[in-house]
PDB file of N, CA, C and O in Angstrom:
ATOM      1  N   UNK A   1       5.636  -3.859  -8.906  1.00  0.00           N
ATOM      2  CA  UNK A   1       5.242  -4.729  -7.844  1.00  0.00           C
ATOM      3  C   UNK A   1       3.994  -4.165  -7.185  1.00  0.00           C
ATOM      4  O   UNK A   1       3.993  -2.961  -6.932  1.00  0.00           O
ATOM      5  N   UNK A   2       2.834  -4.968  -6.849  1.00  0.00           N
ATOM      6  CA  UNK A   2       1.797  -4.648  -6.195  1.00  0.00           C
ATOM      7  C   UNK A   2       1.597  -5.481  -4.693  1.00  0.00           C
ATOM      8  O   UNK A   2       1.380  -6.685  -4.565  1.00  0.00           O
ATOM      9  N   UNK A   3       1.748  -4.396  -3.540  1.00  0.00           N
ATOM     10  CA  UNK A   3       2.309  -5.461  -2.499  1.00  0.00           C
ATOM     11  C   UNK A   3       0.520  -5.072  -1.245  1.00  0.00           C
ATOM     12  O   UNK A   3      -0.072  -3.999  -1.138  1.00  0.00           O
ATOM     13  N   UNK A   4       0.324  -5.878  -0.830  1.00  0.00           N
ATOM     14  CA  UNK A   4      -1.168  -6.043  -0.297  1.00  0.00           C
ATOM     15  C   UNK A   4      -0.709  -6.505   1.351  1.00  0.00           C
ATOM     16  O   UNK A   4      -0.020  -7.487   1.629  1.00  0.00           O
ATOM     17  N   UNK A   5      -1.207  -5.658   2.190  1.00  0.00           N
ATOM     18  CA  UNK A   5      -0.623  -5.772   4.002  1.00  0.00           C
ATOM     19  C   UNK A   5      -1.911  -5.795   4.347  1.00  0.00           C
ATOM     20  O   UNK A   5      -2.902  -5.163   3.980  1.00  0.00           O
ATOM     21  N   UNK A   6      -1.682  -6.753   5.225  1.00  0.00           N
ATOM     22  CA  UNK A   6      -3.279  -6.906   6.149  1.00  0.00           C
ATOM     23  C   UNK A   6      -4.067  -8.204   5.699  1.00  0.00           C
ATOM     24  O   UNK A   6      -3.519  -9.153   5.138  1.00  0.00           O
ATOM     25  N   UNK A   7      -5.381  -8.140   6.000  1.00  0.00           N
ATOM     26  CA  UNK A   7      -6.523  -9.333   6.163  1.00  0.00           C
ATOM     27  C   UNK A   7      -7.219  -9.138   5.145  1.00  0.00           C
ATOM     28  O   UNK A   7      -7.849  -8.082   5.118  1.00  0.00           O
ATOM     29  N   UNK A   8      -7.301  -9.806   4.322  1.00  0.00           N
ATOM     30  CA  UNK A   8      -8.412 -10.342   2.733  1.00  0.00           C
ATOM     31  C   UNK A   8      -9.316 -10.019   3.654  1.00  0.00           C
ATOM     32  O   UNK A   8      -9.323 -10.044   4.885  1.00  0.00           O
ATOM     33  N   UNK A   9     -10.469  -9.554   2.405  1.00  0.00           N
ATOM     34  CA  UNK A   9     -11.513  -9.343   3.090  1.00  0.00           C
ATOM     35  C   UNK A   9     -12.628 -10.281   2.232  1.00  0.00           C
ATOM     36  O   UNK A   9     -13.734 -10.663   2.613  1.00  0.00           O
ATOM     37  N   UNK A  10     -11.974 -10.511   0.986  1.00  0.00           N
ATOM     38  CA  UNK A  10     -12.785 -11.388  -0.161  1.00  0.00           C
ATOM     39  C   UNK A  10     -12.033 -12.765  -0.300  1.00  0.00           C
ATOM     40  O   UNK A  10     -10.837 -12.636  -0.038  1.00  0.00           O
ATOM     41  N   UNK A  11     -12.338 -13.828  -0.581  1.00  0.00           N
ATOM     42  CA  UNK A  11     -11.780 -15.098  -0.356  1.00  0.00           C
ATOM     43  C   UNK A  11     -11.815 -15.372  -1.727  1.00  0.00           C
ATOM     44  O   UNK A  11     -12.105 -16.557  -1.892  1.00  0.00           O
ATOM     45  N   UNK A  12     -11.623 -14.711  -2.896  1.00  0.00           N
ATOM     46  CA  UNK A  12     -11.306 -14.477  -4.126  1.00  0.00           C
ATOM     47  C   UNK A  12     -10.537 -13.439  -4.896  1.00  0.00           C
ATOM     48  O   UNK A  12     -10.193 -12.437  -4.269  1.00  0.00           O
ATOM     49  N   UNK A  13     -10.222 -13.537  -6.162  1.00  0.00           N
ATOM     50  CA  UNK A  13      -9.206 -11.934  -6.303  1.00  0.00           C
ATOM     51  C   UNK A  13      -9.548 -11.752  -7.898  1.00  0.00           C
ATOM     52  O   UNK A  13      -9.187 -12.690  -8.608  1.00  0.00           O
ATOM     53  N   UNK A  14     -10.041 -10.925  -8.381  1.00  0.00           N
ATOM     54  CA  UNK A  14      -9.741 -10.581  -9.629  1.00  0.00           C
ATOM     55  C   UNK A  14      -8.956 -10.258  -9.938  1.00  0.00           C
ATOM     56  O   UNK A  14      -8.648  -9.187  -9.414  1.00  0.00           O
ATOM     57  N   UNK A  15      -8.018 -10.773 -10.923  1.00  0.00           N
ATOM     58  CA  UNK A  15      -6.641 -10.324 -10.665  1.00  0.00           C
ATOM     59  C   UNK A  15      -6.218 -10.255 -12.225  1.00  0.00           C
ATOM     60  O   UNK A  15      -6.468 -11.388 -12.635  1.00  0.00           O
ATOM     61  N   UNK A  16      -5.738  -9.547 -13.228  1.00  0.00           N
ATOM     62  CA  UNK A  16      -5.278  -9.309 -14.722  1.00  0.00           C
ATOM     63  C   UNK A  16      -4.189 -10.333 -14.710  1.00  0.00           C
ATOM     64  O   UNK A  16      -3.046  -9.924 -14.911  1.00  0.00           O
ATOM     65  N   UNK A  17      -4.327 -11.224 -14.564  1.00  0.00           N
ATOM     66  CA  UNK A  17      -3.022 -12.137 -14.788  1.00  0.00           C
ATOM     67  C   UNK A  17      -1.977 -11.767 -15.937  1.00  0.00           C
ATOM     68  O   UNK A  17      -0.862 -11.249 -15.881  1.00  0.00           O
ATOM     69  N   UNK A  18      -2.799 -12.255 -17.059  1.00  0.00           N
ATOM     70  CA  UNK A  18      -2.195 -11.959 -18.457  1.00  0.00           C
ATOM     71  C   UNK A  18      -1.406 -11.086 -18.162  1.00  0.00           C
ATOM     72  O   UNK A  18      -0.199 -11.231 -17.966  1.00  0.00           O
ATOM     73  N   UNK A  19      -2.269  -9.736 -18.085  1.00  0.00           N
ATOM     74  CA  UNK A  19      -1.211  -8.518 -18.328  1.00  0.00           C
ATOM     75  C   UNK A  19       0.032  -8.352 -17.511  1.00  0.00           C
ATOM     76  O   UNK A  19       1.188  -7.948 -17.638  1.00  0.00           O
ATOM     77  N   UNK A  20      -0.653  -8.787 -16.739  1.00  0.00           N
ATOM     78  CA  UNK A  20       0.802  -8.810 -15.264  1.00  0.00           C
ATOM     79  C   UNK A  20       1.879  -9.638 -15.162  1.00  0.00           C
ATOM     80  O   UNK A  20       2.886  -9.460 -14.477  1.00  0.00           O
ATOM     81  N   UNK A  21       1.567 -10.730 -16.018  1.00  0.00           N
ATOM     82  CA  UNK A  21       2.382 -12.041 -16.326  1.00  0.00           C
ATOM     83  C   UNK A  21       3.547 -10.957 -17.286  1.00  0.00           C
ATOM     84  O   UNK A  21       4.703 -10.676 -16.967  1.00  0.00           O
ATOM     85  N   UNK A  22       2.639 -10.418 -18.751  1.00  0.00           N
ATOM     86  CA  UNK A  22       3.449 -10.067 -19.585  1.00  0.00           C
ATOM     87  C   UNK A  22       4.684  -8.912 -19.451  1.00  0.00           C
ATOM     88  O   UNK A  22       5.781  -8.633 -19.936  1.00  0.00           O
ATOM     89  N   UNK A  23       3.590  -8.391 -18.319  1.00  0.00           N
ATOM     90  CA  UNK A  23       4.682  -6.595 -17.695  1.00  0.00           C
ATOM     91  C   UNK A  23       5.423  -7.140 -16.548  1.00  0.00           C
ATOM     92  O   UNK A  23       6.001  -6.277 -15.888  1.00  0.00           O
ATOM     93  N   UNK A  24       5.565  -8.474 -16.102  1.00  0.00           N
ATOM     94  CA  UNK A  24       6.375  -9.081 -15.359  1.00  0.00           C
ATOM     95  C   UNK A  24       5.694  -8.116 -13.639  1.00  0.00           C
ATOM     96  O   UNK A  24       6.555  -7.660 -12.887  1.00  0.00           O
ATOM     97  N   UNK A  25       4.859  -8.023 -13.432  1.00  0.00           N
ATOM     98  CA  UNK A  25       4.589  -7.446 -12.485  1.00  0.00           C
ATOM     99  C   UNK A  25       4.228  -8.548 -11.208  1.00  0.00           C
ATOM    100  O   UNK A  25       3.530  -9.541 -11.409  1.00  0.00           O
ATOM    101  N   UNK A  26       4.777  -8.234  -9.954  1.00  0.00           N
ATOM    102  CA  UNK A  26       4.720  -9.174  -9.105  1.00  0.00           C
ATOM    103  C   UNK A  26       3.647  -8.809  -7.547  1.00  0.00           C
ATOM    104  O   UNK A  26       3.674  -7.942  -6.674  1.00  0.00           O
ATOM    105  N   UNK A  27       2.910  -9.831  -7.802  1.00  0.00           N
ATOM    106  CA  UNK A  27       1.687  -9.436  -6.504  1.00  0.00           C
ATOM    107  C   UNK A  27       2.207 -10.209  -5.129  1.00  0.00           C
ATOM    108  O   UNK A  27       2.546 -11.391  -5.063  1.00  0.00           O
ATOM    109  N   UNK A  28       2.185  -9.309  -4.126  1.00  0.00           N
ATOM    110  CA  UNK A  28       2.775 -10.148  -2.946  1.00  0.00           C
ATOM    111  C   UNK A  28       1.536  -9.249  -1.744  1.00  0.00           C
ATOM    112  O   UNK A  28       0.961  -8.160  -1.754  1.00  0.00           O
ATOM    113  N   UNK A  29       1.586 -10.414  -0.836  1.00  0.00           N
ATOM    114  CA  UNK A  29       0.448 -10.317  -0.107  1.00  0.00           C
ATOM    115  C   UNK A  29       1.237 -10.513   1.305  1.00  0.00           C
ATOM    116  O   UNK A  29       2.227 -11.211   1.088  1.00  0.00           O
ATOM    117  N   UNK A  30       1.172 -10.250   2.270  1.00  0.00           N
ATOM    118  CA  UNK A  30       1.958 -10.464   4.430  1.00  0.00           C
ATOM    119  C   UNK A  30       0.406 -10.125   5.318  1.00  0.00           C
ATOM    120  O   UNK A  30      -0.447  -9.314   4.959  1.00  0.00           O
ATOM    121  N   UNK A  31       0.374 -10.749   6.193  1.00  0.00           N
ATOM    122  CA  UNK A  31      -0.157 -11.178   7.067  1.00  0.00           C
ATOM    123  C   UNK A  31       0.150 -10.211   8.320  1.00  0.00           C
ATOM    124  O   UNK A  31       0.865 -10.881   9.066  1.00  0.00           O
ATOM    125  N   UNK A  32      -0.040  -9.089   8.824  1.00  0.00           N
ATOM    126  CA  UNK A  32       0.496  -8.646   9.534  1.00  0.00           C
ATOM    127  C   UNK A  32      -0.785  -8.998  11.328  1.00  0.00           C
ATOM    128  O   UNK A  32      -2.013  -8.948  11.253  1.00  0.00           O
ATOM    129  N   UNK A  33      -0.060  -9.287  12.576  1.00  0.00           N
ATOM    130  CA  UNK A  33      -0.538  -9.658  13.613  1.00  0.00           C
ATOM    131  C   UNK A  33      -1.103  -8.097  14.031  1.00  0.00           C
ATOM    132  O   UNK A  33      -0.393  -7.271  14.604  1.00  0.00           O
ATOM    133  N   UNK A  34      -2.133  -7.927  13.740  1.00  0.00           N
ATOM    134  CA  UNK A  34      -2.828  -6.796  13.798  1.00  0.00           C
ATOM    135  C   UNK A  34      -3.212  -6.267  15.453  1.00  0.00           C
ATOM    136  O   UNK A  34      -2.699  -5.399  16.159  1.00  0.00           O
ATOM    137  N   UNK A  35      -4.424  -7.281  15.703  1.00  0.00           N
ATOM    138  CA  UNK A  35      -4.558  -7.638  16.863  1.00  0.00           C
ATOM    139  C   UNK A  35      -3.584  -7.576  17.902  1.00  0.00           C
ATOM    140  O   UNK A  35      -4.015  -7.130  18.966  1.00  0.00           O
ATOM    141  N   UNK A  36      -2.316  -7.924  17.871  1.00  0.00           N
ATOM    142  CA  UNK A  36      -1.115  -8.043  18.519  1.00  0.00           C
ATOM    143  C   UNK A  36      -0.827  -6.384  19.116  1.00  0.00           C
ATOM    144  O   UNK A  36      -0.769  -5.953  20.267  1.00  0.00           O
ATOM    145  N   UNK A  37      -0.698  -5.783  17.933  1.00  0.00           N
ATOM    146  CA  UNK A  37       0.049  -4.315  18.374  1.00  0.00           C
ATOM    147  C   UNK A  37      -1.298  -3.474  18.402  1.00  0.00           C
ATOM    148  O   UNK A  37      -1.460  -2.965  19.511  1.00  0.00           O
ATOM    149  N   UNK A  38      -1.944  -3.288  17.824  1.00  0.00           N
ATOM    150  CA  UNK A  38      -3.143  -2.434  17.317  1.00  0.00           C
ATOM    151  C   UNK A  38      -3.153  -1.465  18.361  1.00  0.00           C
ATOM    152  O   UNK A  38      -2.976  -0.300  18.005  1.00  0.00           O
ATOM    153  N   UNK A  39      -3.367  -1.753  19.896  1.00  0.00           N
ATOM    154  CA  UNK A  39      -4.013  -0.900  20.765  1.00  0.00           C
ATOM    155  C   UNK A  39      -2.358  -0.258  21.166  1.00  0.00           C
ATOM    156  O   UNK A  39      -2.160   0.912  21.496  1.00  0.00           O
ATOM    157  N   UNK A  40      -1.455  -1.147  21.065  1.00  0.00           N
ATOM    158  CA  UNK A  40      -0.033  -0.136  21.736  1.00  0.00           C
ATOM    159  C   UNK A  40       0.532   0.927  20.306  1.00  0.00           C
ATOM    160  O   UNK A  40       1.290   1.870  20.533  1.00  0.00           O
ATOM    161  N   UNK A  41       0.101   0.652  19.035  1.00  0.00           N
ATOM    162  CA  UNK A  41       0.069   1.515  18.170  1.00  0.00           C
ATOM    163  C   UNK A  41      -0.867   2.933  18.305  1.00  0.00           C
ATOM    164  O   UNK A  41      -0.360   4.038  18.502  1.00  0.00           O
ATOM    165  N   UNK A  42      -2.098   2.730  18.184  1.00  0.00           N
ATOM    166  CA  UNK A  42      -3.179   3.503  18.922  1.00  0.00           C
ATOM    167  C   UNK A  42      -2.937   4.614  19.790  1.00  0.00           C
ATOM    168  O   UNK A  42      -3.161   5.800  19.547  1.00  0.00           O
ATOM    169  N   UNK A  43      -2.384   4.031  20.984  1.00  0.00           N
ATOM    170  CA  UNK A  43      -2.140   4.484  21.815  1.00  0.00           C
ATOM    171  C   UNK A  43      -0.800   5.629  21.310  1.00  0.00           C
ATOM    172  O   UNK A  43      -1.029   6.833  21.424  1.00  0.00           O
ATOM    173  N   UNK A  44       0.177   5.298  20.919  1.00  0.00           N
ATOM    174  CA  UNK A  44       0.883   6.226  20.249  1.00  0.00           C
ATOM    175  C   UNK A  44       0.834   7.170  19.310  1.00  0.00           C
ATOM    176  O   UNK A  44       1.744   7.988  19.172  1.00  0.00           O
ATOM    177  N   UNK A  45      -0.348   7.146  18.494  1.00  0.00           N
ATOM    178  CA  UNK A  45      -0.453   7.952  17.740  1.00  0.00           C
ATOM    179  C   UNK A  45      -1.414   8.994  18.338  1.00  0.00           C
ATOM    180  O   UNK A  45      -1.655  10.087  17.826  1.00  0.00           O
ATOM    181  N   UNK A  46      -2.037   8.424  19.718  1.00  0.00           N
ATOM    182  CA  UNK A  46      -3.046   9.384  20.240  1.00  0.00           C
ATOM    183  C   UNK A  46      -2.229  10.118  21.000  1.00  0.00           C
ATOM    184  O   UNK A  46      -2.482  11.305  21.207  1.00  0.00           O
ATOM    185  N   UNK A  47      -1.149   9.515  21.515  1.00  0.00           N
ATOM    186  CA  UNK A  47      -0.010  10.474  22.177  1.00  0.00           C
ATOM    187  C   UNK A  47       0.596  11.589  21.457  1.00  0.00           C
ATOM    188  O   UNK A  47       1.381  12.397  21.953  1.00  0.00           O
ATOM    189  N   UNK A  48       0.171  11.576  20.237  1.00  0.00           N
ATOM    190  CA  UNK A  48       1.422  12.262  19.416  1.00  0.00           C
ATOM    191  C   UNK A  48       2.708  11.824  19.054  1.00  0.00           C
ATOM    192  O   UNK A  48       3.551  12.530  18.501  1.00  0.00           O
ATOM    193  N   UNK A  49       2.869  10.425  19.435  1.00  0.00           N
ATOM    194  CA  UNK A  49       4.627  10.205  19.057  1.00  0.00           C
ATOM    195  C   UNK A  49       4.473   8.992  18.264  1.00  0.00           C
ATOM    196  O   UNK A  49       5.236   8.048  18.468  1.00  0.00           O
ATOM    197  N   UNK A  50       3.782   8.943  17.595  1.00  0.00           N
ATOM    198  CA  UNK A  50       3.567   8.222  16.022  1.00  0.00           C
ATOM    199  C   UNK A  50       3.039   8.953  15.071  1.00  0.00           C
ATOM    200  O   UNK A  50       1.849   9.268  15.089  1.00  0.00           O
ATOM    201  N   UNK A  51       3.817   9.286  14.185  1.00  0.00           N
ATOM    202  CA  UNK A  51       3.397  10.019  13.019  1.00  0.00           C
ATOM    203  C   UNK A  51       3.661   9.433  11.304  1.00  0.00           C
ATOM    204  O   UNK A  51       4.599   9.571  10.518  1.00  0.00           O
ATOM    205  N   UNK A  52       2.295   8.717  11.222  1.00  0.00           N
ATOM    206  CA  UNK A  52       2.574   7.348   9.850  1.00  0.00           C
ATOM    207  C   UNK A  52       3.074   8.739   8.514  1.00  0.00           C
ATOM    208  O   UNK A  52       4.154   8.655   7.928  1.00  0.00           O
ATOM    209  N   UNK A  53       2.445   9.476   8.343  1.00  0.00           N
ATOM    210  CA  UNK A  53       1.926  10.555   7.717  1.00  0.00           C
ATOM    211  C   UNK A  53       3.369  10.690   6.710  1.00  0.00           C
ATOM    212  O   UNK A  53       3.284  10.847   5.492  1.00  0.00           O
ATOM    213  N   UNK A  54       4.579  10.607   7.391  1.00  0.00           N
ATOM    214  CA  UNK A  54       5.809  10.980   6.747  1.00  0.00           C
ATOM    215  C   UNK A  54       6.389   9.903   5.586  1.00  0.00           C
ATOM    216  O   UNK A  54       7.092  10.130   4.601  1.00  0.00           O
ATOM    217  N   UNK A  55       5.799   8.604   6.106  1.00  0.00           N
ATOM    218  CA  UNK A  55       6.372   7.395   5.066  1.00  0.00           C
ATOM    219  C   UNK A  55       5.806   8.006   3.717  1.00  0.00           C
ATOM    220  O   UNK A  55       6.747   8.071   2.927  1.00  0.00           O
ATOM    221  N   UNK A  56       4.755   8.432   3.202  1.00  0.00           N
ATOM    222  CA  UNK A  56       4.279   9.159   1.650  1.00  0.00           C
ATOM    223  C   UNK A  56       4.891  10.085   1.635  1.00  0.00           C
ATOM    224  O   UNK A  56       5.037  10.981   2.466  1.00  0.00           O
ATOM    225  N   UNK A  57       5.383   9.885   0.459  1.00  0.00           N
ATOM    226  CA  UNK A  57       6.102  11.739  -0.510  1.00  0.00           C
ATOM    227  C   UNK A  57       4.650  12.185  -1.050  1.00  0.00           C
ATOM    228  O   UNK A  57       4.282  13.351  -0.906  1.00  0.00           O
ATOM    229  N   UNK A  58       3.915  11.309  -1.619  1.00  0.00           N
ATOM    230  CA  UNK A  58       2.772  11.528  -2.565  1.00  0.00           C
ATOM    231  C   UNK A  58       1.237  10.766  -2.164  1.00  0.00           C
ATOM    232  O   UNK A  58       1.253   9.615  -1.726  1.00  0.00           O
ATOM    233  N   UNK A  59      -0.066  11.505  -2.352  1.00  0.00           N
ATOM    234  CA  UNK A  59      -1.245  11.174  -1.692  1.00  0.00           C
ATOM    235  C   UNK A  59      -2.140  11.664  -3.190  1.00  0.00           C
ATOM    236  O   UNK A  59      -2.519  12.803  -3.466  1.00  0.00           O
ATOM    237  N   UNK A  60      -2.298  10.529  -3.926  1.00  0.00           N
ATOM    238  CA  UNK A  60      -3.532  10.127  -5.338  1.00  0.00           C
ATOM    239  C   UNK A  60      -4.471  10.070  -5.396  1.00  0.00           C
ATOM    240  O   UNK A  60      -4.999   9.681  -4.354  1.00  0.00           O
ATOM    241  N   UNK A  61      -5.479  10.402  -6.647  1.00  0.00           N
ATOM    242  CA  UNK A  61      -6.748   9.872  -6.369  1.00  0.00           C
ATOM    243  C   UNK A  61      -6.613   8.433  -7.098  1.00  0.00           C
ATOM    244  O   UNK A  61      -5.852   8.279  -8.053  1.00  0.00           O
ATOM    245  N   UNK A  62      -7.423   7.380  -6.564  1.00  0.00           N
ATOM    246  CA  UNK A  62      -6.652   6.265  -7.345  1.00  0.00           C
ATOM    247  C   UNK A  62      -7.132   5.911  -8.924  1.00  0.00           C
ATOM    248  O   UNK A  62      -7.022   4.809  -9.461  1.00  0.00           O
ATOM    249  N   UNK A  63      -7.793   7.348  -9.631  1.00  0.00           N
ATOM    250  CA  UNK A  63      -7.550   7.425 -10.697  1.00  0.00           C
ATOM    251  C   UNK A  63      -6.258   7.824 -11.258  1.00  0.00           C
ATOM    252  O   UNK A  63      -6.127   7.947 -12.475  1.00  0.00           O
ATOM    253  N   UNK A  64      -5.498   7.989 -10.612  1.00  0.00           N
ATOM    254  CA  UNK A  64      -4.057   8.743 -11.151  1.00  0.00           C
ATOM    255  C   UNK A  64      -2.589   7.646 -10.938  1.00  0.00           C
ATOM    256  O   UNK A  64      -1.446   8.017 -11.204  1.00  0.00           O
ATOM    257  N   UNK A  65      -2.932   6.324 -10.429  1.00  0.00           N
ATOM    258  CA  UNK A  65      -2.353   5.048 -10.547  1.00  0.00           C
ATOM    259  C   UNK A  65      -1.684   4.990 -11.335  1.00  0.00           C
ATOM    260  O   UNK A  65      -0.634   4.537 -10.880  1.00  0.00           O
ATOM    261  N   UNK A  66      -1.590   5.200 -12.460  1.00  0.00           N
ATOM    262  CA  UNK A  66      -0.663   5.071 -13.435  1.00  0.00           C
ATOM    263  C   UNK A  66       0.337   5.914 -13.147  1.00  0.00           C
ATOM    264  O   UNK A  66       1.523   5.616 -13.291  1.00  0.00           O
ATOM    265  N   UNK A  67      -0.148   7.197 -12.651  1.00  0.00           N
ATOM    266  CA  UNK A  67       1.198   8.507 -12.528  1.00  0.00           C
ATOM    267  C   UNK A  67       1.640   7.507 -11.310  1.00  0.00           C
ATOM    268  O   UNK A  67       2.217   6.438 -11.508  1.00  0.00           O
ATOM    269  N   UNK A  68       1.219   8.110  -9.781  1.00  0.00           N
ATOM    270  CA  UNK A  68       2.235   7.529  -9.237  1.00  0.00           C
ATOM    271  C   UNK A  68       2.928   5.898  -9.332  1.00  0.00           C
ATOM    272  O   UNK A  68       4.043   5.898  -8.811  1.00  0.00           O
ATOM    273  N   UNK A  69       2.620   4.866  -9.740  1.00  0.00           N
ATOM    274  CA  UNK A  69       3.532   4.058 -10.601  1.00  0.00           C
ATOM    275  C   UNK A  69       4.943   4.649 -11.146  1.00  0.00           C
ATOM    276  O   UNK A  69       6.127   4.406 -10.912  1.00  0.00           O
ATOM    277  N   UNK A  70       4.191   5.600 -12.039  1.00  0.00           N
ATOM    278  CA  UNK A  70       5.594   6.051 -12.909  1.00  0.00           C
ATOM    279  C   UNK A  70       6.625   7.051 -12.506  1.00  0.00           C
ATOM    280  O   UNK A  70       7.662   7.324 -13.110  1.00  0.00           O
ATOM    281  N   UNK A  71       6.022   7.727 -11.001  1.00  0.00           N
ATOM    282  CA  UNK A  71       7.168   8.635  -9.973  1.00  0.00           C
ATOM    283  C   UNK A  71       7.382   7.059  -9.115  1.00  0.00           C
ATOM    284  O   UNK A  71       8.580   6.787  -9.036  1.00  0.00           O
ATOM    285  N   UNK A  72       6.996   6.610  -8.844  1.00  0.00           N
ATOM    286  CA  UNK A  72       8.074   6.004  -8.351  1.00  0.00           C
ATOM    287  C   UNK A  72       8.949   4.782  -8.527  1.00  0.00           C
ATOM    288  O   UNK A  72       9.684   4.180  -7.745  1.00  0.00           O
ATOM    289  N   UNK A  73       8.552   4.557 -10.158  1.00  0.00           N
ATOM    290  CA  UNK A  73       9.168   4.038 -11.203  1.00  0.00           C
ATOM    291  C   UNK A  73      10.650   4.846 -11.076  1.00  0.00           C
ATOM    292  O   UNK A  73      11.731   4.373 -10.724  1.00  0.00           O
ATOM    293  N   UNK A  74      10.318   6.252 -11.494  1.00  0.00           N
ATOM    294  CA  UNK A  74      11.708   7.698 -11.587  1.00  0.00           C
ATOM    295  C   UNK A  74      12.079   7.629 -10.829  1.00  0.00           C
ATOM    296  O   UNK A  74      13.256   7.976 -10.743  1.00  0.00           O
ATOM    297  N   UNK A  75      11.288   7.055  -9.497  1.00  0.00           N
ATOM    298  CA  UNK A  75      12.422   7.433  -8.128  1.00  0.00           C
ATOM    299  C   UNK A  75      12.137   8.626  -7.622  1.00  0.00           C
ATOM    300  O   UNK A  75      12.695   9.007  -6.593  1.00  0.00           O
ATOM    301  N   UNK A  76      11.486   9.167  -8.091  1.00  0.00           N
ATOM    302  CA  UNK A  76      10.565  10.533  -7.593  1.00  0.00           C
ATOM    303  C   UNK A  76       9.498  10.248  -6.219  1.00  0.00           C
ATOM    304  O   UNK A  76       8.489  10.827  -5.818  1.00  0.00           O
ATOM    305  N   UNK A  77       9.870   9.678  -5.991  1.00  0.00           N
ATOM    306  CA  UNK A  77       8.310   8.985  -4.705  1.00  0.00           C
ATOM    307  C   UNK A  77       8.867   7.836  -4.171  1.00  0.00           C
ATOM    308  O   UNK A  77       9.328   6.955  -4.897  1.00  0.00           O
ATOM    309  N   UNK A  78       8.862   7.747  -2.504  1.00  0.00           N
ATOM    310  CA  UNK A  78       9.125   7.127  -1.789  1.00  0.00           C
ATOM    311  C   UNK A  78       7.974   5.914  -2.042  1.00  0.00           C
ATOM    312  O   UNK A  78       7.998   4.861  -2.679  1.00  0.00           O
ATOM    313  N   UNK A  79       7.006   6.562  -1.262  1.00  0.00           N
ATOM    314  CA  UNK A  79       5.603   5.893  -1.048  1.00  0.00           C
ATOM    315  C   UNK A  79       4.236   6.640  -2.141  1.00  0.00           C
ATOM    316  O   UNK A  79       4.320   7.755  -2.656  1.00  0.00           O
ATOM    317  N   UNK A  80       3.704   6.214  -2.207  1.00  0.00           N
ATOM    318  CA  UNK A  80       2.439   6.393  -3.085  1.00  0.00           C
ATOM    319  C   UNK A  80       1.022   6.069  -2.353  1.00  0.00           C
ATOM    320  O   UNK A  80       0.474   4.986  -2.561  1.00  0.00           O
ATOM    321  N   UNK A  81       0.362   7.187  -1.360  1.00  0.00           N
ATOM    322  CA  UNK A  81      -0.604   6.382  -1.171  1.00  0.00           C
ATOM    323  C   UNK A  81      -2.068   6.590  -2.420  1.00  0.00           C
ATOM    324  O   UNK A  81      -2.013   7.552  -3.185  1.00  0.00           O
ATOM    325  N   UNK A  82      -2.797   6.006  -2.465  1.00  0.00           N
ATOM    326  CA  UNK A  82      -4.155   5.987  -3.670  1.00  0.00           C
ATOM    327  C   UNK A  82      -5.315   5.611  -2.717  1.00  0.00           C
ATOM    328  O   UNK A  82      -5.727   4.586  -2.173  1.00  0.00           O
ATOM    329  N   UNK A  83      -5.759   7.360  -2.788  1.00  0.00           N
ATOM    330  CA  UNK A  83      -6.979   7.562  -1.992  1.00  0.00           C
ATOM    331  C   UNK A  83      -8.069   7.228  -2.610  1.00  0.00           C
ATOM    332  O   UNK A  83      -8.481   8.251  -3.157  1.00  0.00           O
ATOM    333  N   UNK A  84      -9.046   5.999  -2.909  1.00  0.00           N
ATOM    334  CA  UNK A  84     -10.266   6.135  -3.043  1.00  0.00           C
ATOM    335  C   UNK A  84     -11.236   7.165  -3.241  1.00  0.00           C
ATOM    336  O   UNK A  84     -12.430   6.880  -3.330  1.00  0.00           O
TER     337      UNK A  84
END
């Protein structure tokens, strides 16, 4: 599953259909009210009592996509983030 949070920034998608059709892989996209919380989030993490940091077991270069896929395919990896 490839799951996408937040605001498109392109009003198009290149997207491997085919392959993704065939590996049954599912793209899902949410809308999150950004604007809404943003500054009372902010504000907490500048406090110190938000700490996102713990949701990842694992931090990629997002050449290595395929590995974490496949830890947390195993169940080896909570979260996967893929650093640019």
């Amino acid at each position: 599953m490839v799951s996408s949070l937040g605001v498109p920034t392109a009003e198009r998608l290149d997207y491997p259909w085919l392959p993704a059709f065939s590996r049954g892989i599912t793209l899902r996209s949410a809308l999150a009210n950004v604007p809404r919380w943003i500054g009372e989030v902010l504000a907490l993490q500048k406090a110190g009592r938000l700490k996102g940091s713990f949701v990842f077991s694992h931090r990629l270069p997002l050449e290595e996509a395929p590995e974490g896929y496949r830890l947390f395919h195993e169940r080896k990896a909570t979260k996967v983030a893929l650093v640019p």
